[in-house]
C-alpha positions in Angstrom: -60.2 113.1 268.6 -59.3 110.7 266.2 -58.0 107.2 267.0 -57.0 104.2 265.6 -56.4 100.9 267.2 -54.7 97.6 265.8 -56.1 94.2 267.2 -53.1 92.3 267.9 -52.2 95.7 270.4 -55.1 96.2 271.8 -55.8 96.3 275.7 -57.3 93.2 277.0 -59.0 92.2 280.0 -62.4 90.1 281.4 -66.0 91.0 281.1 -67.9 90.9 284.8 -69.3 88.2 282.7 -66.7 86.0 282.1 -65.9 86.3 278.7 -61.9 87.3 277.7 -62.3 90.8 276.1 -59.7 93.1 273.9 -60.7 96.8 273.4 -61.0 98.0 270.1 -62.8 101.7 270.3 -63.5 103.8 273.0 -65.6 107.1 273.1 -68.2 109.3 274.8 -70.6 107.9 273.4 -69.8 104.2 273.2 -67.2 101.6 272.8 -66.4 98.5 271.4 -64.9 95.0 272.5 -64.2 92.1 270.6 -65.1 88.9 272.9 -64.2 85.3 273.1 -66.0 83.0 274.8 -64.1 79.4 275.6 -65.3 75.9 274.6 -67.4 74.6 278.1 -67.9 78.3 279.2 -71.2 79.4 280.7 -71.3 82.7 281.8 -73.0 84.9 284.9 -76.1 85.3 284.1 -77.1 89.6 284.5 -78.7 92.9 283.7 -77.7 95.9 282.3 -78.6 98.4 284.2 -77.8 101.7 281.7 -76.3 100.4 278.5 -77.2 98.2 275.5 -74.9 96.1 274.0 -75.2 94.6 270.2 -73.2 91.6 269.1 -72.2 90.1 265.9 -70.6 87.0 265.9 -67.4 86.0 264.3 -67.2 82.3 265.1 -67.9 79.2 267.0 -71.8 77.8 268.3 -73.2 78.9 271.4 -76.2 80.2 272.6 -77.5 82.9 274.8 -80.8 83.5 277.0 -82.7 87.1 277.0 -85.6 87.8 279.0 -87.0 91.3 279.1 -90.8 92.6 279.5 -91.9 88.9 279.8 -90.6 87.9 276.8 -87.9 85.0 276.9 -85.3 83.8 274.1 -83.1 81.6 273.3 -80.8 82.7 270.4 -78.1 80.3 268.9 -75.0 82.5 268.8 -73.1 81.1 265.2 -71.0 83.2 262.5 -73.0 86.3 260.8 -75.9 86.3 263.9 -76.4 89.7 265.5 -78.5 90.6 268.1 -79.4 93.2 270.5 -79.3 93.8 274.1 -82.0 96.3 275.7 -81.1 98.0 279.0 -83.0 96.3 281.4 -82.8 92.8 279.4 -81.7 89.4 281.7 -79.6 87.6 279.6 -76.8 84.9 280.2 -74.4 83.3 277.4 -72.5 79.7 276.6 -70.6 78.1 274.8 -71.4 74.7 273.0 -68.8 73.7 270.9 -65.0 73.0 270.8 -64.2 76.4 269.1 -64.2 79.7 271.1 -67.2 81.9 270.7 -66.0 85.4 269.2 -68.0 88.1 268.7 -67.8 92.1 268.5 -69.4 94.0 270.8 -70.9 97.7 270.8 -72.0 99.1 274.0 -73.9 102.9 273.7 -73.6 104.7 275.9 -69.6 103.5 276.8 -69.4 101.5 279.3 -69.6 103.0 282.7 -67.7 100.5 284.8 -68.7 96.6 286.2 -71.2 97.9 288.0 -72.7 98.3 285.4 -73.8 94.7 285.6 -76.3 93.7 287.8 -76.3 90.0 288.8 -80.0 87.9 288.1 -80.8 84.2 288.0 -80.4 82.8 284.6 -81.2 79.4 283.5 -77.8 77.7 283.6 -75.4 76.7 286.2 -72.0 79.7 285.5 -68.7 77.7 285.0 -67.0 81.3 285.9 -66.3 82.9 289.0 
């Protein structure tokens, strides 16, 4: 099937996460989202438990934690930075500037539901609920 999707009509909603999300693409065999994370936000800190996610950011400063197989990061997240989120991988994002955080995202396979995402201790205090 072929689709087409325009931004400024696209479905929107919240990741488990916190972040505000619009979807772009949807498929079998993955999907994508375009994020924003606002100025002050810390998100819930989790684990995938089937997908991976990669991100490339649009704009803003921020900076997000990953910790799999005993290896810990922590990446700044600014425009033209993409990185990469294992299945399995603890991670946990925020935002440090005055400007939103906006990023697109690509989760293969699609995303199965928000159960897909497991809670875990992170290394900052959530401002989300």
């Amino acid at each position: 099937m072929i689709k087409t999707t325009h931004f400024n009509t696209a479905r929107e909603g919240q990741s488990p996460l916190g972040a505000s999300i619009k979807f772009i693409m949807e498929g079998k065999h993955g999907n994508v989202i375009h994020s924003t994370i606002s100025p002050g936000m810390v998100g819930k800190p989790c684990q995938f438990a089937t997908i991976e996610e990669y991100w490339h950011i649009l704009s803003g400063k921020g900076e997000i934690w990953r910790f799999l197989d005993g290896a810990e990061s922590v990446t700044a997240l600014e425009y033209g930075v993409s990185i990469n989120i294992p299945t399995g991988t603890k991670f946990q994002y925020r935002n440090l500037g005055d400007e939103p955080v906006t990023f697109i995202c690509t989760a293969m396979p699609a995303w199965p539901g928000d159960d897909e995402a497991l809670p875990v201790e992170g290394p900052w205090t959530p401002t989300v609920e």
